[in-house]
C-alpha positions as CSV (number, residue, x, y, z in Angstrom):
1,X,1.7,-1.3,25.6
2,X,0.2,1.9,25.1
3,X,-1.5,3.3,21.7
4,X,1.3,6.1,21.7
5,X,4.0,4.0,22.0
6,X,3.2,2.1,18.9
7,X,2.1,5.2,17.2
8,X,5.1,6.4,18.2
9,X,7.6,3.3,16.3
10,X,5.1,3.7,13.2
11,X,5.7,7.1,12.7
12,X,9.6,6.4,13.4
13,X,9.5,4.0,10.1
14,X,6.9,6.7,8.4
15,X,7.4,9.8,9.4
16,X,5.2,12.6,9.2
17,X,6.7,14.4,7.1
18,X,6.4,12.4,4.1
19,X,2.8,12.3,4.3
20,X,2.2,14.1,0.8
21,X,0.0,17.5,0.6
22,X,-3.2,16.0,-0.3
23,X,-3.6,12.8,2.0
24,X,-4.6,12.5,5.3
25,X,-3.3,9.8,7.5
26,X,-2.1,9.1,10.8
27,X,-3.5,8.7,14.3
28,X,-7.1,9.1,13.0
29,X,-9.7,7.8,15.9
30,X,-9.4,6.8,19.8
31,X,-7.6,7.4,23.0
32,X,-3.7,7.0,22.8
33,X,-3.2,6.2,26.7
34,X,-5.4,3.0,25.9
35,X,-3.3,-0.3,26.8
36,X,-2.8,-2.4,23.4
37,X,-2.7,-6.2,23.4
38,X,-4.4,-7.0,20.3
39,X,-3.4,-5.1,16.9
40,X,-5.3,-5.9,13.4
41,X,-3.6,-5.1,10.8
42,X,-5.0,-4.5,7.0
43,X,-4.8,-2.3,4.1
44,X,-8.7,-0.6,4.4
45,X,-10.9,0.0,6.9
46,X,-14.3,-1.3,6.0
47,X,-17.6,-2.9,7.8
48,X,-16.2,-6.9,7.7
49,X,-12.8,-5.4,9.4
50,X,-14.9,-3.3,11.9
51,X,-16.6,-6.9,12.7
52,X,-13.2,-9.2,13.0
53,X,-11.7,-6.0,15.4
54,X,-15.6,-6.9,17.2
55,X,-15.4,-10.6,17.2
56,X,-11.4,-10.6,18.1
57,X,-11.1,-8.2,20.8
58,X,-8.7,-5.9,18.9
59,X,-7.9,-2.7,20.3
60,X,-6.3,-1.3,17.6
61,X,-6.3,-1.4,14.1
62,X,-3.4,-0.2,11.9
63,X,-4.4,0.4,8.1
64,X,-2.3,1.6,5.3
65,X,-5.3,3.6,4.0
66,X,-6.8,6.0,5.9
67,X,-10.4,5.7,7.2
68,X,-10.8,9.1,7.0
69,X,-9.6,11.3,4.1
70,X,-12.0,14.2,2.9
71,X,-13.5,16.4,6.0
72,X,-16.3,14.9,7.8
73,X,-19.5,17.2,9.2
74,X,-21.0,14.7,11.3
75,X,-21.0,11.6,12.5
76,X,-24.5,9.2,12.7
77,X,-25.4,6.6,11.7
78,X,-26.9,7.7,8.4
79,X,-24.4,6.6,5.9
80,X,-21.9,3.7,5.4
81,X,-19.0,5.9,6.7
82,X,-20.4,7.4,9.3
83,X,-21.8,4.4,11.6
84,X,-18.8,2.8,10.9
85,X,-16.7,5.8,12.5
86,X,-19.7,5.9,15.2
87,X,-19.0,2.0,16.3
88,X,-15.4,2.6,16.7
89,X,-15.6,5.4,18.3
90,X,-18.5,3.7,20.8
91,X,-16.1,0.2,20.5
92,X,-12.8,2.5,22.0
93,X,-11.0,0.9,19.0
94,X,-7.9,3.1,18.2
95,X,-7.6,3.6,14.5
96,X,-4.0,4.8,12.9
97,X,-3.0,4.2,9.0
98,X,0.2,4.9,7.6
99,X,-0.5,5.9,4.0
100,X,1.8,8.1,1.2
101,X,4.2,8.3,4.2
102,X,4.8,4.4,4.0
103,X,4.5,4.3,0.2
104,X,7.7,7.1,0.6
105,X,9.4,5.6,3.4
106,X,13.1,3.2,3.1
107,X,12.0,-0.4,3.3
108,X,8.0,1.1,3.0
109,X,5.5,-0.4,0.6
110,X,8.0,0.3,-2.6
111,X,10.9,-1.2,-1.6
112,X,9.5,-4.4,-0.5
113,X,7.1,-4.4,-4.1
114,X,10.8,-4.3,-5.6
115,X,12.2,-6.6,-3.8
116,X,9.6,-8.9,-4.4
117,X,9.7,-8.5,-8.4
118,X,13.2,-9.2,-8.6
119,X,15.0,-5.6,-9.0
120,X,18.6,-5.2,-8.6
121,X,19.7,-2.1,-6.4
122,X,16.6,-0.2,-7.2
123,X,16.5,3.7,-7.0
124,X,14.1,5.9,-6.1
125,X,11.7,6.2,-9.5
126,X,10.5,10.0,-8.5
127,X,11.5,11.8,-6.2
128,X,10.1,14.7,-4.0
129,X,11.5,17.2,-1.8
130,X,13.6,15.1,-0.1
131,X,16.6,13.3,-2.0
132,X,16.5,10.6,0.5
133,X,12.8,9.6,-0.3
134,X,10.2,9.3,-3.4
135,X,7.8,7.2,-5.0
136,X,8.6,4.0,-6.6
137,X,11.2,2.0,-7.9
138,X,13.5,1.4,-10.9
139,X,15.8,-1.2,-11.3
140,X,17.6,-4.1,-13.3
141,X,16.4,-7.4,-13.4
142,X,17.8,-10.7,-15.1
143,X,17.1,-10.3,-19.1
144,X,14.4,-12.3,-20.2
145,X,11.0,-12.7,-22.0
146,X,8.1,-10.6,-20.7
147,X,5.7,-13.5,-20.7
148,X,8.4,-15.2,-18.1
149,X,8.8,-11.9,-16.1
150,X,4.5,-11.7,-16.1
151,X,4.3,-15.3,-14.8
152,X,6.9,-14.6,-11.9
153,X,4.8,-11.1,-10.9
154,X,1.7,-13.2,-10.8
155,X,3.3,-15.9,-8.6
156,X,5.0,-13.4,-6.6
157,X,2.2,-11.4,-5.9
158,X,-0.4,-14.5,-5.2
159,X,-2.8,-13.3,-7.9
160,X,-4.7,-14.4,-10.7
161,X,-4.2,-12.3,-13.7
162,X,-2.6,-9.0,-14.6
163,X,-4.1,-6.5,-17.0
164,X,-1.0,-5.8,-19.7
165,X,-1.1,-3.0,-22.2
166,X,1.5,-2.9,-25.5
167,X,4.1,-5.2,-26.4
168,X,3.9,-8.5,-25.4
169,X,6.5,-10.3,-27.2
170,X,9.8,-7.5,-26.3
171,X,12.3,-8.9,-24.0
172,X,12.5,-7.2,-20.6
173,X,15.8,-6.3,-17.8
174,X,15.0,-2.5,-16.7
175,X,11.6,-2.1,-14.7
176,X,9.7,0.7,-13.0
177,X,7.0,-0.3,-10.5
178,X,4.7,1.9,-8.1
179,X,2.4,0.0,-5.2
180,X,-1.4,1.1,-5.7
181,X,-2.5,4.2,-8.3
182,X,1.1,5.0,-10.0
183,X,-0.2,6.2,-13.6
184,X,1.3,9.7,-12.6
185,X,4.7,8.5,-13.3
186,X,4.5,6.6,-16.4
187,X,6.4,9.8,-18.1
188,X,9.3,8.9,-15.2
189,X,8.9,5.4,-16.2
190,X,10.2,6.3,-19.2
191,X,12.6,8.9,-18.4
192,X,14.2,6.5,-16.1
193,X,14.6,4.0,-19.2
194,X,12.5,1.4,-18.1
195,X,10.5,-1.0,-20.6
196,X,7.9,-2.2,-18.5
197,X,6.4,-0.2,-15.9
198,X,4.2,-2.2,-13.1
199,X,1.3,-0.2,-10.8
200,X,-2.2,-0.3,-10.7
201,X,-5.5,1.8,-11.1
202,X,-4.1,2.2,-15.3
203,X,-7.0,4.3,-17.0
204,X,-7.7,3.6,-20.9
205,X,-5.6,6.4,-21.9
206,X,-2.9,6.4,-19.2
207,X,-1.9,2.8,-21.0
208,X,-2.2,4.9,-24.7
209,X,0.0,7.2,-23.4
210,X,2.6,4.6,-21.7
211,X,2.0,2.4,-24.9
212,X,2.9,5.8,-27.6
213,X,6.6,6.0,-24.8
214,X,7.2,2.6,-25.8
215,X,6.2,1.5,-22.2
216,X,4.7,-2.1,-21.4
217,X,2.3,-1.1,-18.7
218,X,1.5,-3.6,-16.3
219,X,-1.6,-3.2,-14.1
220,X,-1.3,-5.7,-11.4
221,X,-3.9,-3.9,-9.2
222,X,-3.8,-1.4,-6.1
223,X,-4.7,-4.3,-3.7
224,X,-2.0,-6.5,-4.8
225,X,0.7,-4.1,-5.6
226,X,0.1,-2.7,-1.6
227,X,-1.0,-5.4,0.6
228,X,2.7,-6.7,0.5
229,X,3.4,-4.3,3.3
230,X,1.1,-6.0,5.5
231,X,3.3,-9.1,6.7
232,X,6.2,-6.4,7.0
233,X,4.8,-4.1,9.1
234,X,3.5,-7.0,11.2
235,X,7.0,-8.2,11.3
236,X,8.2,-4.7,12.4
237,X,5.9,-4.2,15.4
238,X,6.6,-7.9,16.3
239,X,10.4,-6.8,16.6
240,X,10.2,-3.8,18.6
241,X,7.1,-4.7,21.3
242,X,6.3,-7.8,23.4
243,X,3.3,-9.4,24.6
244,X,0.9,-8.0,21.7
245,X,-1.1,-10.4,19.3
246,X,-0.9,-8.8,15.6
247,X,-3.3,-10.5,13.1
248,X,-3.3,-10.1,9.1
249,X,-6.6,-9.0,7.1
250,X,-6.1,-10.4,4.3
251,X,-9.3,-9.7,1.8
252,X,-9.5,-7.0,-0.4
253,X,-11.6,-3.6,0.1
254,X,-14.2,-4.2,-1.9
255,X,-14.2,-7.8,-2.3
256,X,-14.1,-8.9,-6.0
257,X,-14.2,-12.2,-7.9
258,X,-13.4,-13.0,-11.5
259,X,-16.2,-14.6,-13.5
């Protein structure tokens, strides 16, 4: 299958047009006429996915964050960045990401975060130009205590804590929730009556500020609140071509451990 055509299906799910002002994503590197047969899929583009493409014989890789986001002047093999656009380039591997266009998008990285946590016919928690799309979620869930709603994000989300700012003893049924860096809607959080609201990237004083709306904030961090969309857009592709081998990256971007 050609680069284009899966290109083209991506950007049927996300369309262009709900890329936001100030990102940059897309079809970002390589020849669209190339034939496809392997497709790695993860949420960054760094040096130990460049090497897995390498060792696997991908010749594609599909990202939710783009590779390249602020203008380039060159391209060497001087910096980090750089070589690692070079050896792609030199490689032939296509590079295409999907980024606030799939955070936007029906059944994108927000609607799968909510169904995943549990939220009864969620709505759209801001919206943009567009009625029919936005960022986030807000829904009901089941009443219960915030300690047993924590526990059932952490097992849902495979991971091993979660950063939670104000009350921890309040009873919880009406959530907000934003995959990745979602402190710019805590104030729609609260408009939207929620009492917990569950991102990541939380600042000191973006969790004051949630805390003084009577907010729970929940960080459950931008890898973990995204990389959800992996196994669905995997799932997509798998539906709509034949005869292509997609494979899941599933470390983080930088690699982290608790100690």
């Amino acid at each position: 299958m050609k680069a284009k055509e899966i290109i083209k299906l991506m950007n049927n799910w996300a369309p262009a047009e709900l890329i936001d002002n100030w990102d940059n994503t897309g079809f970002q590197i390589g020849n669209d006429e190339k034939d496809i047969k392997r497709i790695l899929i993860s949420l960054d583009l760094d040096e130990r996915v460049y090497n897995r493409a390498l060792d696997g014989d991908f010749h594609m890789i599909i990202t939710h964050h783009p590779i390249i986001f602020k203008p380039i002047t060159s391209i060497t093999t001087s910096t980090y960045k750089e070589k690692l656009l070079f050896n792609l380039i030199q490689k032939d591997i296509v590079v295409y990401n999907a980024h606030t266009n799939l955070d936007r998008a029906n059944n994108g990285v927000n609607d799968e975060l909510a169904k995943l946590l549990g939220l009864r016919d969620p709505q759209t928690l801001e919206m943009g130009e567009d009625e029919d799309y936005g960022y986030g979620r807000v829904g009901d869930i089941e009443e219960q205590s915030l300690k047993d709603y924590l526990t059932f994000i952490k097992k849902r989300l495979d991971t091993e804590f979660l950063i939670v700012y104000g009350d921890m003893d309040r009873t919880v049924k009406r959530v907000a929730l934003c995959g990745g860096s979602g402190s710019g809607f805590i104030y729609d959080a609260y408009k939207k009556e929620a009492c917990i609201y569950i991102t990541g990237d939380i600042k000191y004083h973006d969790a004051q500020y949630g805390t003084e709306l009577g907010l729970t904030i929940v960080d459950a961090g931008h890898y973990h609140t995204e990389k959800i969309i992996l196994p669905i857009v995997k799932e997509y592709l798998e539906k709509n071509i034949e005869d292509v081998y997609i494979e899941i990256w599933k470390e983080p971007s930088p690699p982290y451990g608790i100690f």
